[in-house]
N, C-alpha and C positions, 0 to 999 in steps of 0.2 A: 643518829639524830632522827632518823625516819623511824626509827622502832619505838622510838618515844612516844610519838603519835603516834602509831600502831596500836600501843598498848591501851591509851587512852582511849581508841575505838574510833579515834578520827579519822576522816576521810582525806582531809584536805593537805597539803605538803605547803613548805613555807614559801612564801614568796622572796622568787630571787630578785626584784628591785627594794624589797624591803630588807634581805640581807646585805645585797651591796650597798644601801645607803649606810643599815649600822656601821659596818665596814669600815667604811668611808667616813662616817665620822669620827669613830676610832682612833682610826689612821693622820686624820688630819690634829686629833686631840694628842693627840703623842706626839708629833710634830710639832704642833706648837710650845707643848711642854717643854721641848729641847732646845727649842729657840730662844725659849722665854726663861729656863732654866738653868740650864748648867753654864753658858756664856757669864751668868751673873754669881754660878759657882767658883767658878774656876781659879778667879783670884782668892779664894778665899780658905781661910784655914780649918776654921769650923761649917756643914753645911748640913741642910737638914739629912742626907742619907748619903751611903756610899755604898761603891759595890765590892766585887771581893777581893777586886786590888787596887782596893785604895781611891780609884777616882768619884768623884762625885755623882752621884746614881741621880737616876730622876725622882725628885720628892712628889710631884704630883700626881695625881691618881687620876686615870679618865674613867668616869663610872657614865653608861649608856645604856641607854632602857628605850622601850617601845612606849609611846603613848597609845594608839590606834594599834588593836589586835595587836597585843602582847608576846600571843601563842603563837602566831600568825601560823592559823586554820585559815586557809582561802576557804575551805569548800561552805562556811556559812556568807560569805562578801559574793562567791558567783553567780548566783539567782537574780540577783538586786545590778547587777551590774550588766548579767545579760539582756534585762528589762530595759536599761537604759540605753543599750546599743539598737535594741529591735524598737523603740521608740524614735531613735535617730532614725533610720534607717524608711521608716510607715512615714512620718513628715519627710523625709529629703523626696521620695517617692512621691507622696501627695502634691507637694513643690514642683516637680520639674512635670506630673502629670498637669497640673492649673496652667504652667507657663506653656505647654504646649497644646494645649484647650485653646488657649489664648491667643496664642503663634496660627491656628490655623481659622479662628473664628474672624480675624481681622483679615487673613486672606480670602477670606469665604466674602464677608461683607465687599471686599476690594472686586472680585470677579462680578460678583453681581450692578455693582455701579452705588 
């Protein structure tokens, strides 16, 4: 999988909360397909598919795709995302520098009367 992108000339590797999520819905679409499926084959003499001995296979198909980064290349998403943490980070800064501006101005004003 990684040579894929290699070859591509990509930098970036996939993201592992974007592959666990596919995963995961996968997993949950298959499951539900079992639930929702074969219980309602079981009685039954004709069904839409079967496996190779005989019982009732799963007819449903989970087809799952990425909307957001397809390829899932991080390396073009990191630039934009470490801007938004070094923006966090200059305001929480600027924040607790005011509030303690603040903290010592009112004890300033309180010493002098």
């Amino acid at each position: 999988m990684v040579a894929r992108w290699a070859e591509r000339g990509s930098l970036g590797f996939p993201s592992q909360v974007a592959m666990t999520a596919l995963n995961t819905a996968s997993l949950l679409g298959i499951q539900r397909s079992l639930q929702t499926a074969l219980p309602f084959a079981a009685g039954r003499e004709r069904v839409a598919a079967r496996d190779a001995t005989g019982a009732p296979a799963l007819p449903i198909e989970v087809r799952r795709r990425l909307l957001y980064n397809p390829d899932l290349v991080s390396s073009h998403f990191l630039v934009p995302g470490l801007v938004g943490i070094i923006l966090q980070l200059v305001t929480l800064f600027a924040a607790c520098t005011l509030a303690i501006l603040a903290i010592a101005s009112l004890r300033f004003r309180k010493q002098m009367g």
